[in-house]
PLY file of the C-alpha trace (Angstrom):
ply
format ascii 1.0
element vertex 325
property float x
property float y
property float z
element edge 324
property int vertex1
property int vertex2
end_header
-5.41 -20.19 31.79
-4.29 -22.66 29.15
-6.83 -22.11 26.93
-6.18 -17.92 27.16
-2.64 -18.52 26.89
-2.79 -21.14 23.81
-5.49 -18.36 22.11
-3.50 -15.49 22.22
-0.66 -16.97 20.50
-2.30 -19.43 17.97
-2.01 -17.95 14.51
-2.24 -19.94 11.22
1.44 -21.51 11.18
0.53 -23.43 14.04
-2.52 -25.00 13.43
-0.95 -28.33 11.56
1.10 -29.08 14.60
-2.17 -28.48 16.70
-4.20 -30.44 14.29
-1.11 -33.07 14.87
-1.30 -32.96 18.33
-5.52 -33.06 18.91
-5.42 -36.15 16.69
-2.34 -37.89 18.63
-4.19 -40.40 21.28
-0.82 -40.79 23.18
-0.96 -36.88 24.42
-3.00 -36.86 27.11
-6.88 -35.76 26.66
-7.27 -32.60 29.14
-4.54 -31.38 26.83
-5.90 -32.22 23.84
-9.23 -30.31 24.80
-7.61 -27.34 26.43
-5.69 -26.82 23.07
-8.98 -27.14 21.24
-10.51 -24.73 23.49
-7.61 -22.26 22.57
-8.05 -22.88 19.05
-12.16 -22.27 19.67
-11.63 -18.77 21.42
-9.51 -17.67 18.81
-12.68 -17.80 16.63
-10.67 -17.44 13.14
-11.68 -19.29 10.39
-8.19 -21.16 10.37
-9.01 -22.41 13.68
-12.22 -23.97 12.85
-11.18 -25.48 9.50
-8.23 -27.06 12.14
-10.88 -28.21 14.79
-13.40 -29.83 12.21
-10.56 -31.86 10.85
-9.61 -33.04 14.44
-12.71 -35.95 13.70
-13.29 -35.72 10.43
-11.45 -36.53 7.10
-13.05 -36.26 3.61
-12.81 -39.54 1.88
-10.97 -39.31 -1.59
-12.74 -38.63 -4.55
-11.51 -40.07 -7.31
-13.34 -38.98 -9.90
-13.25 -35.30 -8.40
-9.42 -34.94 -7.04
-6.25 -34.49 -9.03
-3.22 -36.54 -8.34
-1.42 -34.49 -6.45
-4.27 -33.85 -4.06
-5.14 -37.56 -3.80
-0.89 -37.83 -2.76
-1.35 -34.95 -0.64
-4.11 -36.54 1.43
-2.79 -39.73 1.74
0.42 -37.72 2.88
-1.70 -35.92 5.76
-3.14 -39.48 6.40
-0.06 -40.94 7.20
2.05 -37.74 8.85
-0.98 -36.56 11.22
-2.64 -40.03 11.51
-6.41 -40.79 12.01
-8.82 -38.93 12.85
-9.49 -38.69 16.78
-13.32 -40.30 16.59
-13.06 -42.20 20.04
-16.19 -41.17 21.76
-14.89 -40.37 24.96
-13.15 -37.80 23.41
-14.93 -36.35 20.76
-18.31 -36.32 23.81
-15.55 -33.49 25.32
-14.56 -32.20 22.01
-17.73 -31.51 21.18
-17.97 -27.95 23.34
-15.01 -26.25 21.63
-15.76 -27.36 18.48
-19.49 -25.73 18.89
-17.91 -22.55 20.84
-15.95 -22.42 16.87
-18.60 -22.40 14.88
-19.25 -18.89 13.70
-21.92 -18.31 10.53
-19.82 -18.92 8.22
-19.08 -21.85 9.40
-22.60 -23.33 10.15
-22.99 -25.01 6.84
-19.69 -27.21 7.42
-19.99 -28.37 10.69
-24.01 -29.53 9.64
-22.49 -31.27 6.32
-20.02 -32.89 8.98
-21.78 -33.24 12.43
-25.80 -33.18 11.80
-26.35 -34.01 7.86
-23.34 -36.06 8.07
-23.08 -38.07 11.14
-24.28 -41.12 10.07
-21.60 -41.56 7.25
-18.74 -39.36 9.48
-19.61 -41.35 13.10
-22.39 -43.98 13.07
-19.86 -46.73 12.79
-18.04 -45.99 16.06
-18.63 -47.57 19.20
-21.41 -45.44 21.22
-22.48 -43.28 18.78
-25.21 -42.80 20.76
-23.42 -41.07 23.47
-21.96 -38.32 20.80
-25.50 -37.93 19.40
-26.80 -37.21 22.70
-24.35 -34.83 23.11
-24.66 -32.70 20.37
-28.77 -32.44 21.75
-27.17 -31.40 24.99
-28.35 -27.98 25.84
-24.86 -26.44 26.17
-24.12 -27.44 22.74
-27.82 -26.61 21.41
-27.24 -22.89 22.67
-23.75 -22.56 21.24
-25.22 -23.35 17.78
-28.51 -21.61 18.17
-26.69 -18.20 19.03
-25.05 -17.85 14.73
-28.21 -19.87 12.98
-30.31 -17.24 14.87
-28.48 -13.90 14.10
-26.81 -15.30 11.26
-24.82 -11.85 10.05
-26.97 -9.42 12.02
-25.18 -7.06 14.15
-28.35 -6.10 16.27
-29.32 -9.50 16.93
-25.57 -10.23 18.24
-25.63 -7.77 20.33
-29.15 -8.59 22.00
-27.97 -11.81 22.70
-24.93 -10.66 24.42
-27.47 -8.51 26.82
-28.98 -11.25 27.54
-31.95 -10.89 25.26
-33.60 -13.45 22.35
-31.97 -13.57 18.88
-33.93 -13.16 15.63
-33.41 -11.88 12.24
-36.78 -10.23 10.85
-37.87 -12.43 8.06
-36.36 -15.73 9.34
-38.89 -17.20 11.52
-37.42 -20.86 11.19
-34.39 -19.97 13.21
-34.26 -18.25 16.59
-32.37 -17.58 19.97
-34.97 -17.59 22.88
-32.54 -17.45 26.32
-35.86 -18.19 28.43
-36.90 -21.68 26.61
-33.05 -22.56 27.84
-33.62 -25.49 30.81
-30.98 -26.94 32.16
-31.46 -29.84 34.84
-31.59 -27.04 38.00
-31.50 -23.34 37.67
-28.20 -23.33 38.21
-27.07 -24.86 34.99
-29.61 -23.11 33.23
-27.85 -19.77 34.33
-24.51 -21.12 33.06
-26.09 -21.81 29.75
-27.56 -18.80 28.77
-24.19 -17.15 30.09
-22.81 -19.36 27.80
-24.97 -17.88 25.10
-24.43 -14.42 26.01
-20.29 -15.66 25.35
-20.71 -17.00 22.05
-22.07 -13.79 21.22
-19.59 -11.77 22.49
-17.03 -14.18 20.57
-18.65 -12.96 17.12
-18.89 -9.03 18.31
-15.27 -9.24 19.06
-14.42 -10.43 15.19
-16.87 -8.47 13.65
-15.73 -7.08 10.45
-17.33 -3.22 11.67
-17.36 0.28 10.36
-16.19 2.63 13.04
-19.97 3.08 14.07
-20.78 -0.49 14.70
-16.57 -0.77 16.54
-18.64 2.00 18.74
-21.66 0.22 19.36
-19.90 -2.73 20.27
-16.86 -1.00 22.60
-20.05 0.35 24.22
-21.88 -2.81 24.72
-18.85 -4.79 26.11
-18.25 -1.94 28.96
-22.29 -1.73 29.69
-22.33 -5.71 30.01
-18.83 -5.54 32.01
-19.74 -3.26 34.83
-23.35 -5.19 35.22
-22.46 -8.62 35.27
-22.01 -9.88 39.18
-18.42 -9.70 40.64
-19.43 -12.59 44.14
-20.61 -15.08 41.38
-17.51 -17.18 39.61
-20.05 -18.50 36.86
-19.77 -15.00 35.09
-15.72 -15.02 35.24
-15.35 -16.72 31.94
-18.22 -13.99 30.63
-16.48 -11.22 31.89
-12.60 -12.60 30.37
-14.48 -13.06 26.92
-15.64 -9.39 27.04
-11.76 -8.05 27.51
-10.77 -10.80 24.84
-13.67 -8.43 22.50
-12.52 -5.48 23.55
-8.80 -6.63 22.98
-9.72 -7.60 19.24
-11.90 -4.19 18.68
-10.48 -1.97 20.56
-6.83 -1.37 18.46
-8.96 -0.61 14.88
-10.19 2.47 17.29
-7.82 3.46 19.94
-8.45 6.77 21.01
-12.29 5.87 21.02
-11.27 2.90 22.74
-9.13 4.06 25.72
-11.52 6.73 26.72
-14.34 4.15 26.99
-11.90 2.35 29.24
-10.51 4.49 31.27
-14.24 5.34 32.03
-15.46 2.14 32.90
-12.33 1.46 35.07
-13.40 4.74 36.98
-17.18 3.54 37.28
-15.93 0.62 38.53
-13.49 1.51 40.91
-16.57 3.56 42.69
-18.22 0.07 43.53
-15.32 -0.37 46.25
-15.29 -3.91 46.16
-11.55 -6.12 46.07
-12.52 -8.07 42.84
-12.89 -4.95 41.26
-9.42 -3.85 41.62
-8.29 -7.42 39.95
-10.11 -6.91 36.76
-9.35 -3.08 37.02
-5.56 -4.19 36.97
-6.68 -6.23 33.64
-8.15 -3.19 32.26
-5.76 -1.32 32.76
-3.25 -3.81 31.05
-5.69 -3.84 27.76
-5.18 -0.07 27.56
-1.69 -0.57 27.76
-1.66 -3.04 25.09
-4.18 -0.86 23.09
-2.14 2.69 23.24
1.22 0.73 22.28
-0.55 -1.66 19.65
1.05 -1.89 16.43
-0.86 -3.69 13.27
1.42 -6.31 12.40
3.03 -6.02 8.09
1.22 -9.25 7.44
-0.07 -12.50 8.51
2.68 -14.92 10.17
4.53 -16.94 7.87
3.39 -20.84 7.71
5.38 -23.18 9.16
5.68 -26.51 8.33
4.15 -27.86 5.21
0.99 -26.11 2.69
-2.44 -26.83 3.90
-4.12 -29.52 2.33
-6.46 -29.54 -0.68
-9.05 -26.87 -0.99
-11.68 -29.94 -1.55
-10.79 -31.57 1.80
-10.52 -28.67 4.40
-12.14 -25.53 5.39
-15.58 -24.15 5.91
-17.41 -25.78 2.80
-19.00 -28.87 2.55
-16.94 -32.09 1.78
-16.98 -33.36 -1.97
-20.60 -34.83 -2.82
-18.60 -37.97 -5.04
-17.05 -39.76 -2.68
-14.83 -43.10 -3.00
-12.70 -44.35 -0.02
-8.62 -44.06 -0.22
-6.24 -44.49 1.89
0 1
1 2
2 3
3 4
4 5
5 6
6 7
7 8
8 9
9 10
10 11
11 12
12 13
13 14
14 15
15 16
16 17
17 18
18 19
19 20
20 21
21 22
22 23
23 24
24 25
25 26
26 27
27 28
28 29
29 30
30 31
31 32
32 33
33 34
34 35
35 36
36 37
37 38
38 39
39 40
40 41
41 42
42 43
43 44
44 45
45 46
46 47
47 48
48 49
49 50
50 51
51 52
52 53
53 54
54 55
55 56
56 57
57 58
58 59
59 60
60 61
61 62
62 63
63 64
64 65
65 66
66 67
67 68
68 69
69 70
70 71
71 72
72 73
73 74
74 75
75 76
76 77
77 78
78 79
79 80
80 81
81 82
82 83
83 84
84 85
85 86
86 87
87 88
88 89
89 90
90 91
91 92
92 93
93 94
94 95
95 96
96 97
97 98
98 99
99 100
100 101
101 102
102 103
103 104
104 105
105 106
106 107
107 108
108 109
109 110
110 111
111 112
112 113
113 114
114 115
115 116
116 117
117 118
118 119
119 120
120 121
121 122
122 123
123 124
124 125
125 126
126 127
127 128
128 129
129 130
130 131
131 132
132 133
133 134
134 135
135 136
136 137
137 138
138 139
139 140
140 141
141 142
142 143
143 144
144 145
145 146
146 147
147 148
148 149
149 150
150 151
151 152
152 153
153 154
154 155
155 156
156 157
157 158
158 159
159 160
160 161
161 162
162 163
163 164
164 165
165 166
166 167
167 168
168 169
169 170
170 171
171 172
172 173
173 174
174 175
175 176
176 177
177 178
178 179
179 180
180 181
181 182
182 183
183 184
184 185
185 186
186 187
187 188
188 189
189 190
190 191
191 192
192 193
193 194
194 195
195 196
196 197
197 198
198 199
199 200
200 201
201 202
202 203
203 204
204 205
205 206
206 207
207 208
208 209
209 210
210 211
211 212
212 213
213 214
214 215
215 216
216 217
217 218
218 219
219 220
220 221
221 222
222 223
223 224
224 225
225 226
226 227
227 228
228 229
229 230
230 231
231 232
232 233
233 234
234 235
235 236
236 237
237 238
238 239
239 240
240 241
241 242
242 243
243 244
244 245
245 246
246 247
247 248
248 249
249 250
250 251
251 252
252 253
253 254
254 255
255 256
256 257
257 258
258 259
259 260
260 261
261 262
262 263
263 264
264 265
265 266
266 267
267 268
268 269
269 270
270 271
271 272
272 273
273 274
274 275
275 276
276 277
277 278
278 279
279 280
280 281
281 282
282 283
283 284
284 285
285 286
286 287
287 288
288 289
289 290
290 291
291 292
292 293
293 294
294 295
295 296
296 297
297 298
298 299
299 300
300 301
301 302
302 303
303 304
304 305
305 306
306 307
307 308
308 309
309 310
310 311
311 312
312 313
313 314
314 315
315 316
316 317
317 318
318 319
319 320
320 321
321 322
322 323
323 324
């Protein structure tokens, strides 16, 4: 519930006083990660630029950066302090972060995390435990779902039904749910669910004509009314399907409620008590959708500018480097 609740108000005024708070080692670390979690289901690319900068800080260039963005930095240095790069915590961090990463984000977090990690981490004590986690298969799936489909609606959406992920003419890269193994059958269930989430996390901020909004309304209601209601593993599934339909859903409202109201009257036919729970959430999401009303513009920022273009966001870090403080 604190990651929902942190998600569904996180917009991009916040995230410097997140960033502030992720980095701070004297807030305690459950918080720290269910904050990061929020940030990582609000799958914006504010969010992620916020979350890769938790551990990671581009070192000054120099040669490259102007003054003012060498003062900014050192600013941001000394207001949000150091990166968070303990290992206990950035072995945790390491699922949100990976739940963030969307395709266009993929080249960033390798420059960072895989291409990167020797410079960004290899220094810190047990390195070896973060590098075993990012080979962890939770983490593996999480990235294999966007370097798979990439910016392919169809392979999205066979992922999220459970099926493999592969974009015709990339053979190097591909989403294959049965070579997941987890250490029991149990965990290897919860990983291709997992999958199947990080999916449905793209779907729900796909940038869709009203065909593909369709398509995808249409997916999340099939997938809702199939997945298991006696089995808490597909809970967190099921929530990230209304969070989809929640973000789809208002660009096509009358489209949307009807598919709604239908799969809330399928469901109800199943006569089972957890069905009238998540009917009751339905049922709140059409709410929300018939009384939606598109906001004038983004939320104004609060607190200070962002900081330099050349040390934040989904591109890769400057390729001259020269340490600063």
């Amino acid at each position: 519930f604190d990651s929902w609740g942190i998600m569904s108000v996180a917009h991009p005024g916040v995230m410097r006083q997140a960033l502030k708070i992720m980095r701070d080692r004297g807030t305690e670390g459950s918080a720290r990660l269910q904050l990061a979690l929020g940030l990582a289901f609000s799958f914006t690319p504010e969010a992620f630029a916020t979350l890769l900068k938790v551990s990671y800080v581009p070192e000054i260039d120099e040669d490259e950066w102007t003054e003012e963005e060498i003062a900014r930095a050192e600013e941001d240095l000394e207001e949000l302090g150091e990166p968070a790069k303990e290992a206990d915590f950035i072995i945790r961090f390491a699922q949100p972060l990976a739940y963030a990463v969307g395709p266009d984000e993929l080249e960033a977090f390798t420059d960072v995390f895989v291409d990167g990690f020797e410079e960004n981490f290899g220094e810190e004590e047990k390195a070896e435990d973060i590098t075993e986690k990012l080979e962890q298969i939770d983490i593996k799936v999480l990235l294999a779902v966007p370097r798979a489909c990439r910016k392919d609606l169809a392979c999205y959406l066979n992922v999220f039904k459970g099926g493999p992920g592969k974009v015709e003419g990339r053979e190097a890269d591909k989403y294959d749910p049965e070579s997941v193994e987890g250490i029991d059958p149990r965990e290897t269930e919860y990983v291709q669910a997992m999958g199947r989430a990080k999916a449905a996390l793209v779907l729900g901020r796909w940038k869709a004509n009203k065909k593909d909004r369709l398509a995808i309304m249409d997916a999340f209601a099939e997938q809702f009314s199939a997945l298991p209601y006696d089995d808490e593993l597909y809970g967190d599934l099921r929530q990230i399907i209304l969070l989809g339909f929640e973000r789809v859903a208002v660009k096509s409202k009358k489209e949307s409620v009807k598919i709604l109201n239908e799969l809330m009257a399928k469901e109800s036919k199943k006569g089972k008590d957890a069905v009238k729970v998540w009917n009751q959430r339905l049922d709140a999401l059409v709410f929300y959708v018939e009384n939606y009303q598109a906001p004038d513009k983004a939320p104004a920022s609060v607190g200070k500018k962002a900081a330099p273009a050349k040390a934040e966001g989904s591109k890769a870090a400057p390729e001259k480097k020269a340490q600063g403080k």
